[in-house]
N, C-alpha and C positions, 0 to 999 in steps of 0.2 A: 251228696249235692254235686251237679253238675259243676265242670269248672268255666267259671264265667261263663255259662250257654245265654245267658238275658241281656239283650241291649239296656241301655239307661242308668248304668252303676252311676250311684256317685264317685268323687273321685278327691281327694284330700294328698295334696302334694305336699312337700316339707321339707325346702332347697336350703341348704345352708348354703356361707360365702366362705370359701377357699378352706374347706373341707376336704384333708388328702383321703386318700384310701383306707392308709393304716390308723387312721381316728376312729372309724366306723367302732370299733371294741369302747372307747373311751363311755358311748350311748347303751352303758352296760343296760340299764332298766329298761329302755326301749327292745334293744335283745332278746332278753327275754320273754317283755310279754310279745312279741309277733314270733316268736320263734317256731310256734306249733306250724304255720300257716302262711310260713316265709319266704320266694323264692328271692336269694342272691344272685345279680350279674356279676360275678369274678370278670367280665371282659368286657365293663363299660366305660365307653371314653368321651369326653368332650370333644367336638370339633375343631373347638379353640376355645385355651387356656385366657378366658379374659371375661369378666365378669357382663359386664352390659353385651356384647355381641351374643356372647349364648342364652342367654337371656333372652334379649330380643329373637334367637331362632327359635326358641321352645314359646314364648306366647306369639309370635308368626303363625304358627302351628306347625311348624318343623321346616323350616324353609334355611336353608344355606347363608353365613352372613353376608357371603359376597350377593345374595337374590334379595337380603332384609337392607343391605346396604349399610347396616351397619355392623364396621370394623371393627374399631376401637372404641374404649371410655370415654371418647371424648370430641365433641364437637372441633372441625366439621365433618369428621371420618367416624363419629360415634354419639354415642351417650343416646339420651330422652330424646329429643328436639330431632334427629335425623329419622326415628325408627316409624314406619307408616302404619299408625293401629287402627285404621279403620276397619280391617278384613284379619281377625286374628281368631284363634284359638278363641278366647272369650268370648266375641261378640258371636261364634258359631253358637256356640254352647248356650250362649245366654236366649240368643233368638231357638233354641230349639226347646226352650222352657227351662235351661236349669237355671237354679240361683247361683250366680257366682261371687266370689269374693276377694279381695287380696288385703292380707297382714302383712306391712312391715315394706321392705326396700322393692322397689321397681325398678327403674332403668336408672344408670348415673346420669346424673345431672339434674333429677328429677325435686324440683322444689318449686312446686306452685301450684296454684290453685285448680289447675287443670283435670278432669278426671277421665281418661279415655274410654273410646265406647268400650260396654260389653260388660259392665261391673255393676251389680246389682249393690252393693258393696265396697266401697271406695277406701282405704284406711293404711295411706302410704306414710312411711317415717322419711323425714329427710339424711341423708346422707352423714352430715356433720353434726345432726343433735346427739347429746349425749344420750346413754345409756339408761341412766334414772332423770325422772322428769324430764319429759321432751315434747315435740311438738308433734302429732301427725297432720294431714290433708285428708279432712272426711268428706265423704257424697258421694254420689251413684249417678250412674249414667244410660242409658240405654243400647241395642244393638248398632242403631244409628245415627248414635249423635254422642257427641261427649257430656260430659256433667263438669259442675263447678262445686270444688271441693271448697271446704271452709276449714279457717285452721282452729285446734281443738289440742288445749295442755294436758301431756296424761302426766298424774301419778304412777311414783312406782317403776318396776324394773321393766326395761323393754319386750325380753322373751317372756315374761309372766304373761303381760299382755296381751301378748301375741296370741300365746295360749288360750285367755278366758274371754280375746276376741271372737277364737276359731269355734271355741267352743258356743258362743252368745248365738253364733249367725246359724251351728248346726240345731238349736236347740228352734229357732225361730222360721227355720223353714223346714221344719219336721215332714213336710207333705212332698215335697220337689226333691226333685235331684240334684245334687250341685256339684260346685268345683270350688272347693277353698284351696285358697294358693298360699300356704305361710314362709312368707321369705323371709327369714333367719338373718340377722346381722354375722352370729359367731361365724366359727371363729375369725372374722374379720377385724387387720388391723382398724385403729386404736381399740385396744381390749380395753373392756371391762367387769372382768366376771362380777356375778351377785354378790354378796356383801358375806353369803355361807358357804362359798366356793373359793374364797380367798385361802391360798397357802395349801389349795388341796395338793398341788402337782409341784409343791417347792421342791428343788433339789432333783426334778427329771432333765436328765441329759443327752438330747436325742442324737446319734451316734450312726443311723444306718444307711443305706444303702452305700452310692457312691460318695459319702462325703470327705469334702474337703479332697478330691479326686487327687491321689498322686501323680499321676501320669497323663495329662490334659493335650498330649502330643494327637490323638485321633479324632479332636471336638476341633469345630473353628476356630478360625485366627481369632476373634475378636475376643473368644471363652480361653484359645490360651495363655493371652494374657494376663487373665486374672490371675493373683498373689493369693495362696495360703489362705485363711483368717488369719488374724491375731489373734493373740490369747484374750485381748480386751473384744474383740470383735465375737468371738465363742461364748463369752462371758454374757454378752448382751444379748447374743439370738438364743440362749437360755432362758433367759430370762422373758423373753417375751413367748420363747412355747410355751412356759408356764404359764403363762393367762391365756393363751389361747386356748390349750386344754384346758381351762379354769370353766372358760364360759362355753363347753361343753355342753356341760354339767348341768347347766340351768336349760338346756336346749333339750336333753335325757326328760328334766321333770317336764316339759311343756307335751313333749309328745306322747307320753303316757296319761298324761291331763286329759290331752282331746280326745287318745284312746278310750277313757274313761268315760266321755261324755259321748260319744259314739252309742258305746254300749247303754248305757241309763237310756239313750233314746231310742234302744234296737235299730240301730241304723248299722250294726255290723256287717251280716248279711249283703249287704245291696253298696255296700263303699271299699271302694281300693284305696288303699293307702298308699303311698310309694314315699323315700327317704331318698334324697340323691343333692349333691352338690353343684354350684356352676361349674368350678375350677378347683386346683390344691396348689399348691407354693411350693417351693425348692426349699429347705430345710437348711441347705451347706453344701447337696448334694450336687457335686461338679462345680463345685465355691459358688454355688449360686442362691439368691434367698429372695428369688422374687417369682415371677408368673409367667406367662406370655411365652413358653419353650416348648418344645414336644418333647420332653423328656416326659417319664412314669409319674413321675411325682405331679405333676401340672396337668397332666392328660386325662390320667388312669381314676376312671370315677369310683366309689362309693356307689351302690344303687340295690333298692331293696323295693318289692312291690308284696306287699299284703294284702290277702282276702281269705277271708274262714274255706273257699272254693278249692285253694291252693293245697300242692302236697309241697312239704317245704324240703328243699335242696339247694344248691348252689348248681347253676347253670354257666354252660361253655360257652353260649351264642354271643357272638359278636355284637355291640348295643352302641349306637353311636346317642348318647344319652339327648341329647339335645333335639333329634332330629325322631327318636323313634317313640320316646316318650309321647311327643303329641300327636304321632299317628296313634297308638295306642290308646290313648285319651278318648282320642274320634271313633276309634272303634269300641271301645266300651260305653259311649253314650251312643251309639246305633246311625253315627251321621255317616255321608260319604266320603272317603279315603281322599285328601287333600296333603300337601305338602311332599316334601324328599323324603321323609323315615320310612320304616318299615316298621308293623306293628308288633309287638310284642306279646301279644294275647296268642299266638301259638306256640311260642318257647314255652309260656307261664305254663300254658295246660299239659307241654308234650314235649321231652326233653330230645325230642327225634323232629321238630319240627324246625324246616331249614331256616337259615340266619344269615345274616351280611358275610361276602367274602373279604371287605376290609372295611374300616373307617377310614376316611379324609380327615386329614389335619391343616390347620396353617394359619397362621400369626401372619399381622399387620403391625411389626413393633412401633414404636415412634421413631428410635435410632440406630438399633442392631440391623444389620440385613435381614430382607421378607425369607419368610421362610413355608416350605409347605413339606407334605409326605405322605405315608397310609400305613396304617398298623394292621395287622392280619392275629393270626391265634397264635402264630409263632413268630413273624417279623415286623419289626420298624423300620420302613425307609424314610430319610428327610434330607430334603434339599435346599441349600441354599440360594440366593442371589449370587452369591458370588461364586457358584459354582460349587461349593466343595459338599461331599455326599458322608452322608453315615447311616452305617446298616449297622442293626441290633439284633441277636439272633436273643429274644426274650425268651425261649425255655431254657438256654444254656447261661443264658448272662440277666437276668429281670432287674438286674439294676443299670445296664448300660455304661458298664466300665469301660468296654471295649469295643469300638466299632468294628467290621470286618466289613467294609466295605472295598479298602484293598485287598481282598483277597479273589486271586483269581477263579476262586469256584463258585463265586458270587455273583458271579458278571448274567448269568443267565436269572438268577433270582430278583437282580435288580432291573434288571431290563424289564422281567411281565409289573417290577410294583412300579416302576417309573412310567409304564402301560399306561396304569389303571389310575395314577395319578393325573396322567395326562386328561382324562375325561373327567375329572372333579374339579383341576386347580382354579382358586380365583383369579380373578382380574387384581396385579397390583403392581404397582410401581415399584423397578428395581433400579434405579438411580439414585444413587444417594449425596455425593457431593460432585460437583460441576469444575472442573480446570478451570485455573487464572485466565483472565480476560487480557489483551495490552490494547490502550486506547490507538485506533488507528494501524491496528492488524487485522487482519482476517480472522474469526472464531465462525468453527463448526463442531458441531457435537450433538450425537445423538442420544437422545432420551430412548431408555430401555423399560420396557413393562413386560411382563408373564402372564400368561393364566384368560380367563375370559374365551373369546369366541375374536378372534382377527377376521379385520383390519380395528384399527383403534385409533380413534382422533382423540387430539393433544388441545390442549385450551389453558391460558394464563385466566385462575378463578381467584388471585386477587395479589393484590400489590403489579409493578411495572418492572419490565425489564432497562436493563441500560441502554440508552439513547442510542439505536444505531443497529441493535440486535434484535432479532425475529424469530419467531417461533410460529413455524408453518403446522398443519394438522397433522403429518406424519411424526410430529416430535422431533426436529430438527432445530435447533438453535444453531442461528447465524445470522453473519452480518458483520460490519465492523463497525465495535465502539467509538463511539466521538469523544469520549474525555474520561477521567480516572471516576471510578465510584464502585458502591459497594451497594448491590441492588440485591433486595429480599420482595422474593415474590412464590405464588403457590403454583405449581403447575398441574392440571387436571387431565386424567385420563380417561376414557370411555370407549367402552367393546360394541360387539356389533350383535349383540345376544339381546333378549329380553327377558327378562326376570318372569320366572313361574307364579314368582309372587306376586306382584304389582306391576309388571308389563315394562319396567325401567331396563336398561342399561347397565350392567357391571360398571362402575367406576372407582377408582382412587385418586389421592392428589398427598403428593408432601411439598414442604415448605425447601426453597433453594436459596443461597447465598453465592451470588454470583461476583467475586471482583474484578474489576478492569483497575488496571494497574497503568500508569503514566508511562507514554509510550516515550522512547528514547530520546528525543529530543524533547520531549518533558521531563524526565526524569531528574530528580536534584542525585547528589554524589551519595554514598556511602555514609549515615554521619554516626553508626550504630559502633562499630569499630569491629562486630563480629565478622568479619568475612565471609563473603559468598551468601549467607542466611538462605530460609525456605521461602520458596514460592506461595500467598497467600493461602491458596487450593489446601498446598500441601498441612499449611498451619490450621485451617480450618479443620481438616483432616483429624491431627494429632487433638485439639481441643473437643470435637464430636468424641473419637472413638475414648479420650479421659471420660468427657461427662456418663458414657455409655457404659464404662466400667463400672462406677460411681454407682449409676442407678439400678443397672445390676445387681450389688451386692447390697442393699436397702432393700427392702419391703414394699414390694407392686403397688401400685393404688388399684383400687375397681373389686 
């Protein structure tokens, strides 16, 4: 059998949430039966570690999130509501005859009636409903136009569901080609394994890479602060990998379910299966237990593509999962090559057929500095906002104990990745807190942003500056304040590019707290009795970078 020589495969994808790398073993049944016919990416990575952004890149149909516009989780830098699905993956797909479908979670934020175009198939679970009995958003929509979804109580365990959904819609469009997209809740926090997966994984205690890092002197200021775990703190992220690996388990039976019904319907032959994650989570690894980092554990995907066509191996090529996937997609239903990816149907068939020389990385956190970088087959570089750099030489170090990015042999290594970064990075905001204002002094201060396509105009997109103060379009704040106050307002940025995607503008925007402080002949006396104290700025400062610790060490949302 030729390998993939036929346009029009079907194509059945099967994204789990915050799925590290080294889980992929835990889906022992699924292993096996694709095993004959299996090729593995050992070197696929996400763009960025964050559930809705890569998301929204992969049904874009591989479009960058700074080009989808959507950053982060969450309104107005993210979620449902920012991402533009009239021109996606689906609506390509579906207007070229296939049937398509989607099981289970969509974009965050996603809860309502709404059905976006391109879904023959509509059957999203909200966010927050539980596990057993919950609610979905049913109906269908067309290439050009949305559909209105009705809500519909299911019986029963979610990923069952999910399953004899995928299975219901292959059995019913026996004739077409399609695209089932089953998005998996596991292992995403709050767990709930099935009711016969309970206590599989009691008593596992996961222990590896860099965890609980001793030596935190080579990561940034903000990472070396972090403390140790506690022993109560270890006690408890035990505990909840043990559900995570719980509700594995039930995700193992679903995909051998649909395999199953694959085959009863001889739809083997003519369907690609693919396995792969949005993101994976920090474990303890470098004291951290959430998402949103370039670190291996958050990055380093999970990715499997199945076809009877395939000779099975693990493959070296570089896969930037988000972006190559839905070229690949397009080029297995016979459409024209759209988006940034690169397709993957020549790695599959030819273990000599050339691949990316790096992936793009880079987070929009909410409070950490922006950060960006490129991973290659041997290195990681990542840059901070604030300047400070770490190089990971991953065939000598694959857990990132040790940066060597001080090392003077490195100076030429980092210069071609900081190159190559240069022509990927996004457009984002590197300002993060604003200097004390005195009512009836002078204040200037410039706003700093990275990435995109310069020159870049500056815009207040919501709340007011203080009485007195201006913010001109090269992102300048000045002016002199008229009186004491404490003004929260958002400031927007915009490059001078247009999106491949939708023709927009790179933008970002965060949230500022600017205070003006009673100028000296306002000022009352001293009546704290601490001497000297901080500068508002500076208090603000210290209360950001605690809550940023804090959320750090808890479990990401998205």
């Amino acid at each position: 059998m030729p390998c993939l020589a036929d346009a029009g495969f079907s194509v059945l994808v099967f994204l789990l949430d915050d799925m590290r790398l080294d889980q992929l073993p835990v889906l022992e049944a699924t292993n096996a039966r694709l095993a004959d016919h299996a090729v593995v990416f050992d070197q696929a990575y996400v763009t960025i570690p964050m559930c809705c952004p890569e998301r929204a890149s992969f049904l874009s149909g591989g479009f960058l999130p700074q080009h989808t516009g959507v950053l982060t989780n969450e309104a107005p830098r993210g979620g449902f509501t920012v991402f533009p699905d009239a021109d996606t993956l689906a609506t390509h797909l579906q207007a070229a005859g296939y049937a398509t479908a989607l099981s289970g979670k969509y974009l965050n934020g996603y809860e309502d009636t709404y059905v976006p175009p391109g879904w023959t198939d509509w059957a999203a679970v909200a966010e927050g409903d539980p596990w057993t009995d919950f609610s979905i958003s049913a109906g269908s929509s067309t290439p050009d136009a949305p559909g209105v979804a009705a809500p519909l109580d299911v019986s029963g365990y979610v990923t069952d569901w999910q399953a004899a959904a995928a299975s219901r819609f292959i059995e019913d469009h026996a004739e077409a080609p399609f695209f089932v997209y089953v998005s998996f809740r596991s292992p995403h926090d709050p767990h709930e394994p099935a009711p016969e997966d309970v206590g599989t994984f009691a008593g596992v205690q996961y222990r590896g890479g860099a965890w609980q890092e001793a030596d935190m002197s080579d990561k940034p200021a903000w990472m070396q602060e972090l403390p140790v775990w506690s022993t109560k703190e270890v006690t408890t992220q035990d505990a909840v990998n043990e559900e995570r690996l719980e509700t594995l388990l039930s995700v193992d039976r679903a995909i051998v379910s649909v395999m199953d019904t694959l085959e009863a319907q001889g739809r083997l032959d003519d369907t690609v299966v693919v396995i792969t994650s949005d993101n994976g989570q920090q474990w303890g690894e470098h004291r951290l237990s959430a998402k949103g980092v370039g670190y291996q554990e958050s990055v380093h995907m999970p990715l499997v593509v199945w076809n009877p066509s395939l000779t099975p191996r693990h493959s070296s090529a570089l896969v930037a999962a988000n972006l190559d996937l839905a070229a690949t997609i397009t080029e297995l239903a016979g459409l024209d090559p759209r988006g940034e990816g690169q397709s993957l149907v020549g790695p599959l068939c030819d273990d000599a057929a050339a691949g990316r020389d790096f992936v793009p990385l880079q987070g929009w956190p909410y409070t950490e500095p922006t950060w960006a970088g490129v991973v290659t087959d041997k290195w990681k570089y990542l840059e901070s906002a604030t300047g400070e750099r770490e190089l990971y030489d991953l065939q000598a170090d694959p857990v990132e104990a040790e940066s060597v990015a001080g090392d003077a042999a490195n100076e030429a290594t980092i210069a071609a990745l900081a190159a190559d970064l240069e022509t990927v990075r996004g457009l984002a905001v590197t300002s993060t807190l604003l200097p004390q204002a005195t009512a009836g002094a002078t204040y200037d201060e410039a706003l700093t942003a990275w990435g995109g396509t310069p020159p870049y105009a500056w815009d207040v997109s919501a709340g007011a500056l203080p009485e007195g103060v201006h913010l001109d379009a090269s992102g300048r704040l000045s002016g002199t304040p008229t009186g004491a106050a404490n003004a929260a307002f958002t400031l927007e940025v915009y490059d001078s590019s247009a999106s491949p995607y939708d023709g927009r503008p790179q933008h970002d925007q965060r949230q500022f707290l600017l205070e003006v402080r009673k100028g000296e002949a306002e000022a009352a006396p001293e009546a704290c009795g601490c001497g000297g104290g901080t500068g508002g700025a500076m208090v603000l400062g210290a209360l950001s970078g605690a809550w940023a610790t804090r959320r750090r060490r808890t479990a990401g949302r998205g």
